[in-house]
PDB file with SEQRES, HELIX, SHEET and CRYST1 records, atoms N, CA, C and O in Angstrom:
SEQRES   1 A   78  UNK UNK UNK UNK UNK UNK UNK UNK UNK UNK UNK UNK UNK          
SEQRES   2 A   78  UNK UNK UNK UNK UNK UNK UNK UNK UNK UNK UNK UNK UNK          
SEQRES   3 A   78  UNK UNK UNK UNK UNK UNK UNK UNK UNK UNK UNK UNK UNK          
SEQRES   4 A   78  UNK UNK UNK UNK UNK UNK UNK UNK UNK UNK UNK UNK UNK          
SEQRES   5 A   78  UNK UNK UNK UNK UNK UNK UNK UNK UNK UNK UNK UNK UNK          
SEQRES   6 A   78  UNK UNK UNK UNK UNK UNK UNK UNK UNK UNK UNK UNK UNK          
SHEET    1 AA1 6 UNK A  27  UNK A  31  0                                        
SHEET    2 AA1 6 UNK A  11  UNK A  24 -1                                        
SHEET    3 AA1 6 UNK A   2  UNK A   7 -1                                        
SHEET    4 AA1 6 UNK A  73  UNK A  77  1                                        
SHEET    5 AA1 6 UNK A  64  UNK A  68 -1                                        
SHEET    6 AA1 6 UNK A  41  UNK A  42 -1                                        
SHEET    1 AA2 3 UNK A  11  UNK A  24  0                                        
SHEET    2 AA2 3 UNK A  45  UNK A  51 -1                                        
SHEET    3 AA2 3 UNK A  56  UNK A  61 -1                                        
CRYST1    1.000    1.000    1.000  90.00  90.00  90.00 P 1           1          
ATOM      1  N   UNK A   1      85.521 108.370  70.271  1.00  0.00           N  
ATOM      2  CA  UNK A   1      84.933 107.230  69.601  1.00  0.00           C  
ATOM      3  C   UNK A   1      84.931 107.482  68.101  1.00  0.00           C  
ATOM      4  O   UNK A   1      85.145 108.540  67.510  1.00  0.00           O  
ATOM      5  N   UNK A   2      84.626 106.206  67.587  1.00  0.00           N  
ATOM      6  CA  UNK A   2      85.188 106.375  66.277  1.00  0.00           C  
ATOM      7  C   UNK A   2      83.630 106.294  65.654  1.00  0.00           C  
ATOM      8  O   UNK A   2      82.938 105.379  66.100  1.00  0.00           O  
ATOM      9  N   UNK A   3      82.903 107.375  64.443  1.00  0.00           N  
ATOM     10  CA  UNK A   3      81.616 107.373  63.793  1.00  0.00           C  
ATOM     11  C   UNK A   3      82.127 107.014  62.651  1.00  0.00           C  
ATOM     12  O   UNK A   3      83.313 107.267  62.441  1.00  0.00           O  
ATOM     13  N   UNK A   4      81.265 106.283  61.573  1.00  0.00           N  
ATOM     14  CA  UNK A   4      80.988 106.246  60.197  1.00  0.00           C  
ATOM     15  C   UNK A   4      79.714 106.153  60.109  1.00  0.00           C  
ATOM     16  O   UNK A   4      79.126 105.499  60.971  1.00  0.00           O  
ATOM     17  N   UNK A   5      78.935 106.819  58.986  1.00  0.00           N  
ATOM     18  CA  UNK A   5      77.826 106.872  58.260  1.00  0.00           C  
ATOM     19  C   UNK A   5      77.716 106.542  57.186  1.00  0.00           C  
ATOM     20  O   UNK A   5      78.075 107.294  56.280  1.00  0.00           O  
ATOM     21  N   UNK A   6      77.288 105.552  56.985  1.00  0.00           N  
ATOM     22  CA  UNK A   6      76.466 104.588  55.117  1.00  0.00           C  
ATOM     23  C   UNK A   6      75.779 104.711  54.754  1.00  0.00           C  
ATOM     24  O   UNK A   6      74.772 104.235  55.279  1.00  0.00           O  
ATOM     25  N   UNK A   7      75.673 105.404  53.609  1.00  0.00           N  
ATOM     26  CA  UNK A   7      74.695 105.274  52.983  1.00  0.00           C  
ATOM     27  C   UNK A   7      74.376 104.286  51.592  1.00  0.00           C  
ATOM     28  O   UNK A   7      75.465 103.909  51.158  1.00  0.00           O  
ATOM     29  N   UNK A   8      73.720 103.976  51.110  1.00  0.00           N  
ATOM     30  CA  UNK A   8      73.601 103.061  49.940  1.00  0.00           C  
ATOM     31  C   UNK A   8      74.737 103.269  48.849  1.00  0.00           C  
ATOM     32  O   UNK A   8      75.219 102.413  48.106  1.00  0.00           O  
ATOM     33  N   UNK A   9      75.020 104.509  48.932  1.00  0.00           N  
ATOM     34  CA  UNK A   9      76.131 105.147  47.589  1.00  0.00           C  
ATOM     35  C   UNK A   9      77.297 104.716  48.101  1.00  0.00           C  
ATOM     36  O   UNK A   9      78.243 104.054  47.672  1.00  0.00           O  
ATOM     37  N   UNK A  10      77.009 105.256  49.147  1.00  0.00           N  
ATOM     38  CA  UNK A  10      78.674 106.054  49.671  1.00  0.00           C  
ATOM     39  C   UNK A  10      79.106 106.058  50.828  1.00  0.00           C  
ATOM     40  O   UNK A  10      78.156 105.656  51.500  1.00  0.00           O  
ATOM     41  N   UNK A  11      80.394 106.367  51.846  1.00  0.00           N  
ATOM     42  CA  UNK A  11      80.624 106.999  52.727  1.00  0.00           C  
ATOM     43  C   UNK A  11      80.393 108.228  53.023  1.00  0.00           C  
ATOM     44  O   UNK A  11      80.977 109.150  52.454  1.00  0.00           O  
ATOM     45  N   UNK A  12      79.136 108.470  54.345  1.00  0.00           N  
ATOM     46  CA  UNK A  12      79.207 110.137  54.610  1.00  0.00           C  
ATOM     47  C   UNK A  12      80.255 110.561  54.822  1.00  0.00           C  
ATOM     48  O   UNK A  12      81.056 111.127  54.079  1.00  0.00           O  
ATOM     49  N   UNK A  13      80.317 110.151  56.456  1.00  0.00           N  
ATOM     50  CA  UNK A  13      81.188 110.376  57.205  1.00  0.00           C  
ATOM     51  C   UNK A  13      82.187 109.653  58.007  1.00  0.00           C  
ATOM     52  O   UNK A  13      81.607 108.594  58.244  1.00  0.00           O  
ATOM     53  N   UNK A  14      83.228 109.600  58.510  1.00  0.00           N  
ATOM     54  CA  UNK A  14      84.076 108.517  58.509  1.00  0.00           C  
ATOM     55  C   UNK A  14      85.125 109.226  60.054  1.00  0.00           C  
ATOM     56  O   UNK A  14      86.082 109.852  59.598  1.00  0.00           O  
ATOM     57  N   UNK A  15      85.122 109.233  60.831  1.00  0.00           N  
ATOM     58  CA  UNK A  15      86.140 110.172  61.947  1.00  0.00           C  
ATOM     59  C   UNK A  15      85.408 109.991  63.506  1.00  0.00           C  
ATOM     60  O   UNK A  15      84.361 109.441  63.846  1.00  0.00           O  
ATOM     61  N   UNK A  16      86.653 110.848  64.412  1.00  0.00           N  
ATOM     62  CA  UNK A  16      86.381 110.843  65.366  1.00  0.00           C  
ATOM     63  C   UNK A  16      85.600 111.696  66.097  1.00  0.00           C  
ATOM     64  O   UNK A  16      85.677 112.873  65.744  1.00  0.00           O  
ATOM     65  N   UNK A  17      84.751 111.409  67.162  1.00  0.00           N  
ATOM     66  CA  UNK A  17      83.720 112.409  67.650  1.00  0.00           C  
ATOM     67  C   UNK A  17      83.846 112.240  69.402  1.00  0.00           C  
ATOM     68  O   UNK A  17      84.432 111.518  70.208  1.00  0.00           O  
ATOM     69  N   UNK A  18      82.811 113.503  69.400  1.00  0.00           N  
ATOM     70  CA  UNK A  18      82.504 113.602  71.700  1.00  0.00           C  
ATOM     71  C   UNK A  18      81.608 112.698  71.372  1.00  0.00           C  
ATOM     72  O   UNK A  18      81.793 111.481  71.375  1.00  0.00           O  
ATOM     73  N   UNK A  19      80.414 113.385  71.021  1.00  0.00           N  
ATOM     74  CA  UNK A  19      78.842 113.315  70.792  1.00  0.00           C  
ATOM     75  C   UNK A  19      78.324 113.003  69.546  1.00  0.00           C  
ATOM     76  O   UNK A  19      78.557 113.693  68.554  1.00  0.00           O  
ATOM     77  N   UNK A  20      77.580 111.928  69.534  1.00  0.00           N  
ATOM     78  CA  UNK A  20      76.874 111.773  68.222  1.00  0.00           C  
ATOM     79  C   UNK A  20      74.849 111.943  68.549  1.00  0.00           C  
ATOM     80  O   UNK A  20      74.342 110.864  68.854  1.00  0.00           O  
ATOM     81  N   UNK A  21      74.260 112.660  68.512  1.00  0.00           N  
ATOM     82  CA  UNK A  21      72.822 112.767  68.312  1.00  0.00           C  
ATOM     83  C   UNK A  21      72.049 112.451  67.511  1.00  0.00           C  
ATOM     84  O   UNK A  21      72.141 113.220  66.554  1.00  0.00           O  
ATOM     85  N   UNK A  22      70.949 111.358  67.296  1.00  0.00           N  
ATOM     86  CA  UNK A  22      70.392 110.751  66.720  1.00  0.00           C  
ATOM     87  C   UNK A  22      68.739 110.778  66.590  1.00  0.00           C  
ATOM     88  O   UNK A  22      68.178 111.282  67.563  1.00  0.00           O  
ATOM     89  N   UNK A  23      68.096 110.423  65.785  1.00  0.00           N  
ATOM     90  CA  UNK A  23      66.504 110.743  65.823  1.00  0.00           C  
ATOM     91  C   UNK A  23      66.015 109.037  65.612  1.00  0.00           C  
ATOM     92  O   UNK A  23      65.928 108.357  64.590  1.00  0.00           O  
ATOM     93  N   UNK A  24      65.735 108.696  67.143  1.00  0.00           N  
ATOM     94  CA  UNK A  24      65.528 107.306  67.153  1.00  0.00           C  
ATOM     95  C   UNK A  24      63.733 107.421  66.803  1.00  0.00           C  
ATOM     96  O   UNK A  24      62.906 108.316  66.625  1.00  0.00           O  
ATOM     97  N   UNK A  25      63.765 106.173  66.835  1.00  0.00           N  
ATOM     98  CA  UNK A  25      61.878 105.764  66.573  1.00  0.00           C  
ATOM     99  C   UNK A  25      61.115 106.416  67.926  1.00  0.00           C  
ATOM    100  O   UNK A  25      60.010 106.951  68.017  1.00  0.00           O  
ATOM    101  N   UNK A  26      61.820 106.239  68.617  1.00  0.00           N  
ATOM    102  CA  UNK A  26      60.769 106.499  70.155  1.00  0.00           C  
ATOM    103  C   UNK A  26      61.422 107.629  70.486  1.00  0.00           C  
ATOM    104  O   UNK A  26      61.317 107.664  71.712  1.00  0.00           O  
ATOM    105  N   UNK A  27      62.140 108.742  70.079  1.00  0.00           N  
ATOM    106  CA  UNK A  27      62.857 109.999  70.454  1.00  0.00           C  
ATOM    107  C   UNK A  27      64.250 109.886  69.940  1.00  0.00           C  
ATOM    108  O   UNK A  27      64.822 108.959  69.366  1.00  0.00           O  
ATOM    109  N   UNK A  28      64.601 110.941  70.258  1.00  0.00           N  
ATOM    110  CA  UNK A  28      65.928 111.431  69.817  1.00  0.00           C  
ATOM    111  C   UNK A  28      66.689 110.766  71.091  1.00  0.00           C  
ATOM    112  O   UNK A  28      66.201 110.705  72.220  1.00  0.00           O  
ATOM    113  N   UNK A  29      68.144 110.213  70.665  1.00  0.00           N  
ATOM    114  CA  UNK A  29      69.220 110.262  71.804  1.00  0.00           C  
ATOM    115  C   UNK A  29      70.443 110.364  71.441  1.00  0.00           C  
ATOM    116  O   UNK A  29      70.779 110.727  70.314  1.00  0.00           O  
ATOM    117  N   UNK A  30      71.157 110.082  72.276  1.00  0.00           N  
ATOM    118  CA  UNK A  30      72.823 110.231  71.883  1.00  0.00           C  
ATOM    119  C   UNK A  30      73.979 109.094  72.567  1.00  0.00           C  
ATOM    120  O   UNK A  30      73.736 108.243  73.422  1.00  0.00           O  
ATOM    121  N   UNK A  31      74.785 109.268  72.158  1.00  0.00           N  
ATOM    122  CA  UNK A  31      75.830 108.055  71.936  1.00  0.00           C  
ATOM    123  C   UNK A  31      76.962 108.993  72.677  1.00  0.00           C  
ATOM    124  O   UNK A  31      77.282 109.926  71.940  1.00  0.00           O  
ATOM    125  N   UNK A  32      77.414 108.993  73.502  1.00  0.00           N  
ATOM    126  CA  UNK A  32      78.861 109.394  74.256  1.00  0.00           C  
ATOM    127  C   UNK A  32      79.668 108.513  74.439  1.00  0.00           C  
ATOM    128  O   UNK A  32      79.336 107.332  74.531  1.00  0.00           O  
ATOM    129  N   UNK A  33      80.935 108.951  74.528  1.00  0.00           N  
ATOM    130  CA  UNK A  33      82.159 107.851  74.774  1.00  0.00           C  
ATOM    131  C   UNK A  33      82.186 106.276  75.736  1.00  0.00           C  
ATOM    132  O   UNK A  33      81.429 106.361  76.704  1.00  0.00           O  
ATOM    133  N   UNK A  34      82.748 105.209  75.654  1.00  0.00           N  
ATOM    134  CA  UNK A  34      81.979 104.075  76.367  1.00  0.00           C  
ATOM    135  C   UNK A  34      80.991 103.869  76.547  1.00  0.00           C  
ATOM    136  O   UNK A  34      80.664 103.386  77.631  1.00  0.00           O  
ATOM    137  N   UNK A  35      79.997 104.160  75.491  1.00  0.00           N  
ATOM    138  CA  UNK A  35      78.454 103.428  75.659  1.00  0.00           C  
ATOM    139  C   UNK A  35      78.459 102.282  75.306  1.00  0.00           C  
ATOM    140  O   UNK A  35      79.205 101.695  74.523  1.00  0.00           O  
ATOM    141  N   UNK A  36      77.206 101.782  76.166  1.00  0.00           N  
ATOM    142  CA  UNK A  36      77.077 100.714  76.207  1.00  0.00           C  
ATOM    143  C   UNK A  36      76.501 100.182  74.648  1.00  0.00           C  
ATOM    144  O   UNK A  36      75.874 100.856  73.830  1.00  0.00           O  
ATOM    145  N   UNK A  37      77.105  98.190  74.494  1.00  0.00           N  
ATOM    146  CA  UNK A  37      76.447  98.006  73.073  1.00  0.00           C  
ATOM    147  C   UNK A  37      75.017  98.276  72.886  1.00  0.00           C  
ATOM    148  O   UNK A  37      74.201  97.983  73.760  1.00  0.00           O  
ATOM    149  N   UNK A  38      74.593  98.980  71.465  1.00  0.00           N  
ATOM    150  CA  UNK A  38      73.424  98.796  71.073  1.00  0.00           C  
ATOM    151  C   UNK A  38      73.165  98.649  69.585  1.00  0.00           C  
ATOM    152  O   UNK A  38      73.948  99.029  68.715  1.00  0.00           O  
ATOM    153  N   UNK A  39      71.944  98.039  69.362  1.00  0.00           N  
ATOM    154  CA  UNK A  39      71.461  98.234  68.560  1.00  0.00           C  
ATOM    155  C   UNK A  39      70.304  98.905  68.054  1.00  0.00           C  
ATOM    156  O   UNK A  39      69.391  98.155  68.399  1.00  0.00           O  
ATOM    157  N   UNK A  40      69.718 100.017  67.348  1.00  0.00           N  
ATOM    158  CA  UNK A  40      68.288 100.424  67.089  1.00  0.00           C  
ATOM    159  C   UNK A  40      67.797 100.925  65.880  1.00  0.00           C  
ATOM    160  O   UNK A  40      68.507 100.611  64.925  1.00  0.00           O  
ATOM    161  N   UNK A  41      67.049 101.441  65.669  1.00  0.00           N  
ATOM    162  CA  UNK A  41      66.601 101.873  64.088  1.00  0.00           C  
ATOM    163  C   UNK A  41      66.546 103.287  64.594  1.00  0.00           C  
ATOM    164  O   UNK A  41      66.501 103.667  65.764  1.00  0.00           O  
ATOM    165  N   UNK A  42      66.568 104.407  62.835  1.00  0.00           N  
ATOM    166  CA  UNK A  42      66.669 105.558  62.920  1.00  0.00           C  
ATOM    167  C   UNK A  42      65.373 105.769  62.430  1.00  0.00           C  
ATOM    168  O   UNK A  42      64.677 104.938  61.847  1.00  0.00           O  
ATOM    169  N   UNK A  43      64.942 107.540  62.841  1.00  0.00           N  
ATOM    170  CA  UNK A  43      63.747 107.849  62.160  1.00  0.00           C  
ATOM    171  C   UNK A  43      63.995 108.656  61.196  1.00  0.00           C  
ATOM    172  O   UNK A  43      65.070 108.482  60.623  1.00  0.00           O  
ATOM    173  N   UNK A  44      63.281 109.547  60.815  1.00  0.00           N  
ATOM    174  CA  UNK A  44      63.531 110.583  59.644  1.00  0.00           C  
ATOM    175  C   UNK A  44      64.030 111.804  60.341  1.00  0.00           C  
ATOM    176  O   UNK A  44      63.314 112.264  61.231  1.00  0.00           O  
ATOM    177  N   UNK A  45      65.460 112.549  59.982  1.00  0.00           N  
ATOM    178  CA  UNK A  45      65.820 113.721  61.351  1.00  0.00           C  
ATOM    179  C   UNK A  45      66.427 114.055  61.057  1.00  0.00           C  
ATOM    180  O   UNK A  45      66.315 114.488  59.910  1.00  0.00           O  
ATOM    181  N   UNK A  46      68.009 114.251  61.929  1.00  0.00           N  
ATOM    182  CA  UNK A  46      69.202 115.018  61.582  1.00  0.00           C  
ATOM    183  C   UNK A  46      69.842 114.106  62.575  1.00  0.00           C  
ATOM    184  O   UNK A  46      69.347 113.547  63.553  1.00  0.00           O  
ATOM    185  N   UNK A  47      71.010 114.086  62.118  1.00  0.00           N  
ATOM    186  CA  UNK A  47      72.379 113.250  63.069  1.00  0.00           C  
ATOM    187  C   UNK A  47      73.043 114.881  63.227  1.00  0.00           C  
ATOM    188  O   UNK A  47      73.169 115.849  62.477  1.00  0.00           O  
ATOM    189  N   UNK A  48      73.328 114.603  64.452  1.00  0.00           N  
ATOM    190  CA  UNK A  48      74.068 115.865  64.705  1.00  0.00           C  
ATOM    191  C   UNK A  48      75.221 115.077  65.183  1.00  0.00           C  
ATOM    192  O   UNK A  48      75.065 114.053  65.849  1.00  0.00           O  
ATOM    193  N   UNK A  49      76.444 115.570  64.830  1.00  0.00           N  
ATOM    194  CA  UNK A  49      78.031 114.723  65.163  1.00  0.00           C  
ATOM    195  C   UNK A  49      78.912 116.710  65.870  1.00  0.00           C  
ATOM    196  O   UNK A  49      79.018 117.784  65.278  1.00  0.00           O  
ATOM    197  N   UNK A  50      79.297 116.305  67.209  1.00  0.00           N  
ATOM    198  CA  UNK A  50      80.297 116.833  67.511  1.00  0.00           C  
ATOM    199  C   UNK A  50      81.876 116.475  67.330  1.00  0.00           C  
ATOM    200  O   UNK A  50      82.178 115.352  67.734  1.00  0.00           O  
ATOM    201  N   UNK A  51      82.690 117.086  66.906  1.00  0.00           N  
ATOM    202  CA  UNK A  51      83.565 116.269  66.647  1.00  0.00           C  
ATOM    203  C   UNK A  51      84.504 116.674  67.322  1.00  0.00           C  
ATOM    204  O   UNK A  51      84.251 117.718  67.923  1.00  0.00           O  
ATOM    205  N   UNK A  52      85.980 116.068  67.542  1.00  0.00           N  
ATOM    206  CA  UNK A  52      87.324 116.258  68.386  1.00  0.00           C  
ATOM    207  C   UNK A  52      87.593 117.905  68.779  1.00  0.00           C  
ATOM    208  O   UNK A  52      88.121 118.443  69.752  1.00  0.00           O  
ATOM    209  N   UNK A  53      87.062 118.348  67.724  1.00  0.00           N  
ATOM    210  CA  UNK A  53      87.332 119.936  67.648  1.00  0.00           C  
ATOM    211  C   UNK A  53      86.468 120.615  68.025  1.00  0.00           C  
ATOM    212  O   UNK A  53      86.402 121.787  67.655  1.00  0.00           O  
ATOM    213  N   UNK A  54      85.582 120.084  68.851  1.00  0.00           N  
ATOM    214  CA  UNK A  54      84.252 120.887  69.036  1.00  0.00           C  
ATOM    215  C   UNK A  54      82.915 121.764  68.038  1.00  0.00           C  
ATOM    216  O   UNK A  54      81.945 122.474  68.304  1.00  0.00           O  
ATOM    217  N   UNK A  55      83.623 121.161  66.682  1.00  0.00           N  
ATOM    218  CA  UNK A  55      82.625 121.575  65.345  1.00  0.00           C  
ATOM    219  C   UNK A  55      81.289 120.601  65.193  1.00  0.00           C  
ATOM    220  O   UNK A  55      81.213 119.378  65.312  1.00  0.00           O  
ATOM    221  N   UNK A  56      80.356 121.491  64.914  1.00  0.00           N  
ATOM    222  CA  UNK A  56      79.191 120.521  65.083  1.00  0.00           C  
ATOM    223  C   UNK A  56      78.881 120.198  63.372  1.00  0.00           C  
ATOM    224  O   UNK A  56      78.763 121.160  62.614  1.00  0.00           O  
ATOM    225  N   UNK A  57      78.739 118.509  62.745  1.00  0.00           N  
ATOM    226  CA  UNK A  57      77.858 118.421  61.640  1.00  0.00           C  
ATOM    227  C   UNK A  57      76.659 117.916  61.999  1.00  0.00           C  
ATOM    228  O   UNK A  57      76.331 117.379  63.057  1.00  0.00           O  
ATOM    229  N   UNK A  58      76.010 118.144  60.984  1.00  0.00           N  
ATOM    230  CA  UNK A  58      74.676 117.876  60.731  1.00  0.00           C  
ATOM    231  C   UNK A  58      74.747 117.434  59.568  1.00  0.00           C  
ATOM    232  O   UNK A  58      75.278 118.016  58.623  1.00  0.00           O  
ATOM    233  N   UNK A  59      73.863 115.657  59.530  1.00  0.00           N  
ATOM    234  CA  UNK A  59      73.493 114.913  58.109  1.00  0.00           C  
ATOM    235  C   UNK A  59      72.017 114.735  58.440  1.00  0.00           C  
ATOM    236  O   UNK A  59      71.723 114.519  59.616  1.00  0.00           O  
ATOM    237  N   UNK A  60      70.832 114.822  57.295  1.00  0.00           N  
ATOM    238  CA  UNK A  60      69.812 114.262  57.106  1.00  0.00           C  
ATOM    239  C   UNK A  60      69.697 113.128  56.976  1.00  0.00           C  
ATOM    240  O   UNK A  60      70.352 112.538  56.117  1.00  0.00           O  
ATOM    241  N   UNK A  61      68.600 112.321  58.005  1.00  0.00           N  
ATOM    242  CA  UNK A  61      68.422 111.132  57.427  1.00  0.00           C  
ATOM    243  C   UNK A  61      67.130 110.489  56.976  1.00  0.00           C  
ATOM    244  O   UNK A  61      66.223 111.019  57.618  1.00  0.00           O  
ATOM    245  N   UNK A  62      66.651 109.564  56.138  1.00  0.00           N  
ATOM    246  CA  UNK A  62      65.394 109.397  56.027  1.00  0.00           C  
ATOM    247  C   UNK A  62      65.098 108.210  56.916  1.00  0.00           C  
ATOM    248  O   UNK A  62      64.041 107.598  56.764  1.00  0.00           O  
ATOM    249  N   UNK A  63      65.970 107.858  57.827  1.00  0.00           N  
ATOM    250  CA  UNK A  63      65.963 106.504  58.397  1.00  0.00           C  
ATOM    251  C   UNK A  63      66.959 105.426  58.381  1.00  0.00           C  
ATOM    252  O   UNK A  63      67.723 105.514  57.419  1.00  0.00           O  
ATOM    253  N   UNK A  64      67.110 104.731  58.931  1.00  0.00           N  
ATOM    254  CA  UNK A  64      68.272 103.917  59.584  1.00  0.00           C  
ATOM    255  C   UNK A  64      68.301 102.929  60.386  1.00  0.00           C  
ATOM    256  O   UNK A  64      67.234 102.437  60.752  1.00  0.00           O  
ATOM    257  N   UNK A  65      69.796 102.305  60.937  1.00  0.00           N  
ATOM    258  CA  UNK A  65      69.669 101.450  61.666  1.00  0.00           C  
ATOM    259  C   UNK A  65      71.216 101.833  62.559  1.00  0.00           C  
ATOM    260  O   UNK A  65      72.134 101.978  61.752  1.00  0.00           O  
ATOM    261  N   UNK A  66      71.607 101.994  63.856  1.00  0.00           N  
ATOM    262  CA  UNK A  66      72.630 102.129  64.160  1.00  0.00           C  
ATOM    263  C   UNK A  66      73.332 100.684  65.494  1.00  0.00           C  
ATOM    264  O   UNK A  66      72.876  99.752  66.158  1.00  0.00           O  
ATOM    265  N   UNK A  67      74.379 101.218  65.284  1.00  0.00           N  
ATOM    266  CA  UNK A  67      74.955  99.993  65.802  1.00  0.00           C  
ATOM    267  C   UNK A  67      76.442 100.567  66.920  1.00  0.00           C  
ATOM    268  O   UNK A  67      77.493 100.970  66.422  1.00  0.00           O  
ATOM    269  N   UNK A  68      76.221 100.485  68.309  1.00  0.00           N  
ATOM    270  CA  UNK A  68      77.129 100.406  68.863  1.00  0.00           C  
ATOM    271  C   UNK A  68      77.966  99.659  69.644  1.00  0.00           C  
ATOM    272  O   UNK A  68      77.369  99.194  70.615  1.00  0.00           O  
ATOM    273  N   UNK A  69      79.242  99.339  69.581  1.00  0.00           N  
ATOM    274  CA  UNK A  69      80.204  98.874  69.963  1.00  0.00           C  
ATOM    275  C   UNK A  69      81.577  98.893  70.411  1.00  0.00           C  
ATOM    276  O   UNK A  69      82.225  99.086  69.383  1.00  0.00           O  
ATOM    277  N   UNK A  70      82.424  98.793  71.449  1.00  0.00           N  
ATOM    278  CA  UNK A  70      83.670  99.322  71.717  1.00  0.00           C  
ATOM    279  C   UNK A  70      83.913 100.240  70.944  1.00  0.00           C  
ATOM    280  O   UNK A  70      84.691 100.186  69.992  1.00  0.00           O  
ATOM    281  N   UNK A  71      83.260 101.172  71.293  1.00  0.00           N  
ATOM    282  CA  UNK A  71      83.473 102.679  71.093  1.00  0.00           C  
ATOM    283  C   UNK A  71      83.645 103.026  69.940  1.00  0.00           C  
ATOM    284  O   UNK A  71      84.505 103.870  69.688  1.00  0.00           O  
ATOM    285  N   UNK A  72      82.743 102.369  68.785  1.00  0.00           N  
ATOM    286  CA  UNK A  72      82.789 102.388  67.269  1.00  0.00           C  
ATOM    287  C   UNK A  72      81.030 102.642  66.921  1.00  0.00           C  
ATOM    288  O   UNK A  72      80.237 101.749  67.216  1.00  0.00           O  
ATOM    289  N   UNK A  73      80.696 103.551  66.470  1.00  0.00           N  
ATOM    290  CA  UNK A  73      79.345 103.660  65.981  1.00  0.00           C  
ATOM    291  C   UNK A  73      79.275 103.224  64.262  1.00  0.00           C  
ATOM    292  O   UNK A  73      80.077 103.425  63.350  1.00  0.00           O  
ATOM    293  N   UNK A  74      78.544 102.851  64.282  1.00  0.00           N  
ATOM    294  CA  UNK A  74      78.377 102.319  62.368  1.00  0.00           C  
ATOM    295  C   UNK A  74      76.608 102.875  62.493  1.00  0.00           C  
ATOM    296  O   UNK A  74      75.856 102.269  63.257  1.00  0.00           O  
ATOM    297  N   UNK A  75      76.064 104.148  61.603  1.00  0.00           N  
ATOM    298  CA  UNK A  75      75.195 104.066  61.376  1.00  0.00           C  
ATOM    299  C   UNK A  75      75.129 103.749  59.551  1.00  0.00           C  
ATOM    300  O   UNK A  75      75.811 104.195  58.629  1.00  0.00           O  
ATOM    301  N   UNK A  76      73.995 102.793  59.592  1.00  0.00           N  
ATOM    302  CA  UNK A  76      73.466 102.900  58.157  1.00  0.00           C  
ATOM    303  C   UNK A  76      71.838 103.667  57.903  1.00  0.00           C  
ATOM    304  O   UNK A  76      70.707 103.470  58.348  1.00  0.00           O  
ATOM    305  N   UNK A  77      72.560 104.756  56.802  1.00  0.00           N  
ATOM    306  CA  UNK A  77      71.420 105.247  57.004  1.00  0.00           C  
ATOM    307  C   UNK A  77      70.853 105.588  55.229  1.00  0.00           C  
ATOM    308  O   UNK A  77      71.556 105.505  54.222  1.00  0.00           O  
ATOM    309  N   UNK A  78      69.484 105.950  55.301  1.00  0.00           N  
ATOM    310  CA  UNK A  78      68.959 106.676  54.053  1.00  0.00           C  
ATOM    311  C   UNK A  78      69.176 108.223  53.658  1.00  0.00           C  
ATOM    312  O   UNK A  78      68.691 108.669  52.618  1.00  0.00           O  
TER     313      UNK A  78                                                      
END                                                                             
């Protein structure tokens, strides 16, 4: 699946991933390949992104909103 991360400036991150981990309002969850659409807000945390290669990043966020769709994540975040 394909991640990008927005922030007000800039592009974080922009590529392909397994796993994306997230720090939602009501807990942490994660986004795997063919998930279903959603929409939700982020809390203050860490996005953890596995990527094609099995390398793990980590971005801070102060909060957000993410958005999934045919296998495209768009988070906007602080």
């Amino acid at each position: 699946m394909i991640v990008e991360i927005i922030s007000p400036d800039k592009i974080i991150y922009n590529g392909s991933c397994k796993i994306v981990q997230l720090p939602g309002v009501d807990g942490s969850f994660e986004i795997l390949n063919n998930h279903a659409p959603l929409i939700s807000i982020l809390d203050k945390g860490q996005i953890r992104i596995l990527d094609e290669k099995d390398h793990e990043l980590f971005f801070p966020v102060k909060g957000g909103v993410i958005e999934v769709l045919n296998n495209t994540v768009k988070i906007l975040a602080e």
